[in-house]
C-alpha positions as CSV (number, residue, x, y, z in Angstrom):
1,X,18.4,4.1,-0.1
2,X,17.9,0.8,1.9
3,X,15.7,3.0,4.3
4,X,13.6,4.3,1.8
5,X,12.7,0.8,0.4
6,X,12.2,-0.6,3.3
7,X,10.0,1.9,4.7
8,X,8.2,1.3,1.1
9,X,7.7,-2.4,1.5
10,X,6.6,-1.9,5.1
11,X,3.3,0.2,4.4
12,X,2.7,-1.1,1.2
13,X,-0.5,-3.2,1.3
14,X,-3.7,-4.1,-1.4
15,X,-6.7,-4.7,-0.8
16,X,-9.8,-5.8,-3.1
17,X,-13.1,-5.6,-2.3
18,X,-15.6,-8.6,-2.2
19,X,-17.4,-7.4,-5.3
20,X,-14.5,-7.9,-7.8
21,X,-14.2,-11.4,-6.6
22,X,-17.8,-11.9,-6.8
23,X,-18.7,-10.8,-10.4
24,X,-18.6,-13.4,-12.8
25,X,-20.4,-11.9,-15.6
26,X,-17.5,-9.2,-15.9
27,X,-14.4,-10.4,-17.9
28,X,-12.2,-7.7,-16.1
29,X,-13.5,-8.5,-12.7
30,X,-12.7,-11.7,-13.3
31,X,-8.7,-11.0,-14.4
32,X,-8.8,-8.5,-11.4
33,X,-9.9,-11.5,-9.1
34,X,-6.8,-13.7,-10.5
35,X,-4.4,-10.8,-10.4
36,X,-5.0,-10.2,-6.6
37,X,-4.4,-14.3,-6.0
38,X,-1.0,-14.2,-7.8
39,X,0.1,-11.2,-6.5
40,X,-0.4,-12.3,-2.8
41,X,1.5,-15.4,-3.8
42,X,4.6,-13.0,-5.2
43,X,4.2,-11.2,-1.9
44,X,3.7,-13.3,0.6
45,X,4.7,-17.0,-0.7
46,X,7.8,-18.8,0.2
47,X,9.7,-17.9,-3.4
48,X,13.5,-17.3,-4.5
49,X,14.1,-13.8,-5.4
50,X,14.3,-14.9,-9.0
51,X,10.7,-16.4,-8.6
52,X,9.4,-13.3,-7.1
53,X,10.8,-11.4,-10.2
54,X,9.4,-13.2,-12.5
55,X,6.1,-13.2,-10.9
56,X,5.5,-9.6,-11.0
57,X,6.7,-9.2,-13.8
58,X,4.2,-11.2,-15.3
59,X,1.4,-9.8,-13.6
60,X,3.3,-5.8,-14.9
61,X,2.3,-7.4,-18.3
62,X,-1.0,-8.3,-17.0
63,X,-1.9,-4.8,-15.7
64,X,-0.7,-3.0,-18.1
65,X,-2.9,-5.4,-21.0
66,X,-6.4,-5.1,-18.6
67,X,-5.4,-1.3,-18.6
68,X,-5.1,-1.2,-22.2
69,X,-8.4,-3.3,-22.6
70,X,-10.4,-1.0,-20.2
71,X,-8.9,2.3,-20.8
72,X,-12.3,4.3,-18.9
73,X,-11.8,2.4,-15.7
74,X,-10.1,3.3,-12.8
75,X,-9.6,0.3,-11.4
76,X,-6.4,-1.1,-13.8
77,X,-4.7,1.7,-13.1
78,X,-4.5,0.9,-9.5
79,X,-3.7,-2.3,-9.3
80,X,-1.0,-2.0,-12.0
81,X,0.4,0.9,-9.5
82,X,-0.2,-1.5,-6.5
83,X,2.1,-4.0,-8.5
84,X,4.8,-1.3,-9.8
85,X,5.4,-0.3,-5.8
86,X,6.1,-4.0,-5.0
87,X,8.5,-4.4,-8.2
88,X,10.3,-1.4,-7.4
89,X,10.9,-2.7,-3.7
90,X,11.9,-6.3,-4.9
91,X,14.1,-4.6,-7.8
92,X,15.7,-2.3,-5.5
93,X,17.6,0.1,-7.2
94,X,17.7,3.5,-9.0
95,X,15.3,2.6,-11.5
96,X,12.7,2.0,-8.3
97,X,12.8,5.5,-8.1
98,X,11.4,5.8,-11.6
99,X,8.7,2.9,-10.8
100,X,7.4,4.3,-8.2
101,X,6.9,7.7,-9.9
102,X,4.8,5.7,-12.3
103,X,2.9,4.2,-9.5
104,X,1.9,7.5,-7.9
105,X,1.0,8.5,-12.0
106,X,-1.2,5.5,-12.2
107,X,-2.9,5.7,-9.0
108,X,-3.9,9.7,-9.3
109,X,-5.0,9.0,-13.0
110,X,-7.5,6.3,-10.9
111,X,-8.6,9.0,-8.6
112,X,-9.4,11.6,-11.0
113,X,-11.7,8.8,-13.2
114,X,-13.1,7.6,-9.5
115,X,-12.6,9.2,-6.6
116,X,-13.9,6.4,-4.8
117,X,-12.2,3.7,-6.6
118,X,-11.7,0.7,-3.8
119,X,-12.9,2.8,-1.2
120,X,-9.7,4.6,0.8
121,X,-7.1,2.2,-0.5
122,X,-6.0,4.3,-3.3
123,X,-5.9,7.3,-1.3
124,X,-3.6,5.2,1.8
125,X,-1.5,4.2,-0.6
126,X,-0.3,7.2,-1.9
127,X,-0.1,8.8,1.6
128,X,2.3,5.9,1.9
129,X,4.5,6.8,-0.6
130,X,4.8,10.9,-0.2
131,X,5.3,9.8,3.6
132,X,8.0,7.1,3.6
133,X,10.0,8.3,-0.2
134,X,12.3,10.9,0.2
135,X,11.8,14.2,-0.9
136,X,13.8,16.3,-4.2
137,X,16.3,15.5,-5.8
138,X,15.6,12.2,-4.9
139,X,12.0,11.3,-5.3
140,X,8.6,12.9,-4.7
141,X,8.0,12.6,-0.7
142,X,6.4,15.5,0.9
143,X,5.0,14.5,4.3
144,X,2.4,17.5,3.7
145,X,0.5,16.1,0.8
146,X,1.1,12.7,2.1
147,X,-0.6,13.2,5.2
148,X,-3.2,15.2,3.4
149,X,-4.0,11.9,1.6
150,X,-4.0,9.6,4.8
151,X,-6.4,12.0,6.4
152,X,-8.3,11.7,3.2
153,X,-8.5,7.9,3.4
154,X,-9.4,8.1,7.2
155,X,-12.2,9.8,7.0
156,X,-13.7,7.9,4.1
157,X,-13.0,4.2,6.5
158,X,-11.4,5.5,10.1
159,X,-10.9,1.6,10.8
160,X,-8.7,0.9,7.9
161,X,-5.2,-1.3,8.4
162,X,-3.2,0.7,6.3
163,X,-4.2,4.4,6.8
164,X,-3.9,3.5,10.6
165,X,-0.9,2.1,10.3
166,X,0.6,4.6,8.6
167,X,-0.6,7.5,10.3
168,X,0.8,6.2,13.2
169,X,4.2,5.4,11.7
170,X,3.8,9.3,10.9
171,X,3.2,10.6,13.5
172,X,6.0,8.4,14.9
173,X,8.7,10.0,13.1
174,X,7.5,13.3,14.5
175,X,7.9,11.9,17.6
176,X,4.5,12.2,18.3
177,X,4.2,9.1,20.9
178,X,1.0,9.6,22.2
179,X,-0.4,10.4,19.3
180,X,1.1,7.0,17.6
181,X,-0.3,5.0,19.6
182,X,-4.1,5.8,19.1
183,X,-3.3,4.6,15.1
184,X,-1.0,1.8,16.6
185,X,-4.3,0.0,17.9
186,X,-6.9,1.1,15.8
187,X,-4.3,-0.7,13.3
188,X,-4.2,-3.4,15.5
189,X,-8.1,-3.3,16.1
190,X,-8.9,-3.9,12.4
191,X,-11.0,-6.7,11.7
192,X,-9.0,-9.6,9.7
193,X,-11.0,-10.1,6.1
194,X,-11.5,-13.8,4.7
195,X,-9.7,-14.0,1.7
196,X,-6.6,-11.9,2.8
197,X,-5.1,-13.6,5.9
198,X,-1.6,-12.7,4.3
199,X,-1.9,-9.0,3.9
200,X,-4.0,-9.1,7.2
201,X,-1.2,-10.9,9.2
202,X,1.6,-8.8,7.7
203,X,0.0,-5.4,8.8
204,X,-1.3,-7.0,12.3
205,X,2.5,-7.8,13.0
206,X,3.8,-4.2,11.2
207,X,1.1,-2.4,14.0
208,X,2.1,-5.2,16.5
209,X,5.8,-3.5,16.1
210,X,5.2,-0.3,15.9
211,X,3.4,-0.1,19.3
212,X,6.1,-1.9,20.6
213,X,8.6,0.8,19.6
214,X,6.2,3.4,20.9
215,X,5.5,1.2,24.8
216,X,9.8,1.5,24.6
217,X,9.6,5.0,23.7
218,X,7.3,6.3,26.1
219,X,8.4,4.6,29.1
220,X,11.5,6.4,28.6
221,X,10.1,9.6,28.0
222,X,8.2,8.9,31.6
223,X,11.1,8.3,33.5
């Protein structure tokens, strides 16, 4: 159980393109722009776990009422997934299961309005989850589809953070080393974004680690 969370919260990661940010004229754009300030705040800020609560469960009522509001749009739907996956780490308990179920829901619901919905983040994330959640009875991982997904969000941006980064922690867990440590430091090669130093600095020091793990592993495989 703590595994699986943690594995969760370790690939987990949102980005928002400039143009949501950028659009004043659009009401939703607009809440989208405030939603991604807060919830970098809940994430990353220095807050009690009560605080932290609190805070995203403020912006689960936010999501879901700029869902309800723009029911023909994809992007809601992924941002209130991208908030259920960091609720059900902070909650941390059976009923994450069940939250993160409705993340995956949410974020395929996106998909299948547009495909293309903030580029390959949609598609990273849920490579993320069917690679890191265990599989039946337990949850819905399936390192299958879940790669399938990564190597979906790949080749739509090859120099993504999070699809590198989690390709290589895949390809970790099948021990594939070498292989590892080309996503390691294409992770690591990612240019940092203005705006998102937080997320940027988390996932520079989760790639930073990772290839650390993988230099220790494959010196001993070389002796």
């Amino acid at each position: 159980m703590n595994r699986c969370f943690t594995l969760v919260s370790l690939f987990f990661f949102v980005y928002l393109p400039c143009w949501a940010a950028n659009s004043p004229d659009s009401t939703m754009e607009r809440e989208i722009a405030s939603i991604e300030r807060d919830f970098d705040a809940a994430k990353y800020g220095n807050l009690s776990a009560e605080a932290r609560t609190s805070a995203l469960e403020s912006l689960l009522r936010r999501t879901d009422s700029l869902q309800t509001q723009n029911p023909a749009r994809a992007e809601p739907l992924v941002w209130r997934s991208w908030v259920l996956c960091e609720y059900a780490v902070v909650l941390h308990s059976l009923r994450s299961f069940k939250l993160l179920q409705e993340a995956r829901e949410k974020l395929e619901a996106a998909l299948s309005i547009d495909p293309l919905v903030y580029g390959a983040e949609a598609y990273a994330t849920l490579g993320s989850l069917y690679t890191t959640l265990p599989g039946f009875p337990l949850s819905f991982g399936d390192l299958t589809k879940g790669r399938r997904y990564l190597d979906k969000a790949l080749a739509i941006d090859p120099n993504g953070t999070q699809q590198n980064l989690s390709y290589g922690n895949l390809l970790f867990k099948s021990r594939d080393y070498s292989g590892a440590m080309k996503y390691a430091l294409a992770a690591l090669d990612a240019p940092r974004r203005d705006g998102r130093e937080s997320a940027d600095n988390d996932l520079h020091t989760q790639a930073q680690q990772l290839l650390d793990k993988l230099r220790a592993k494959l010196k001993v495989r070389s002796l």
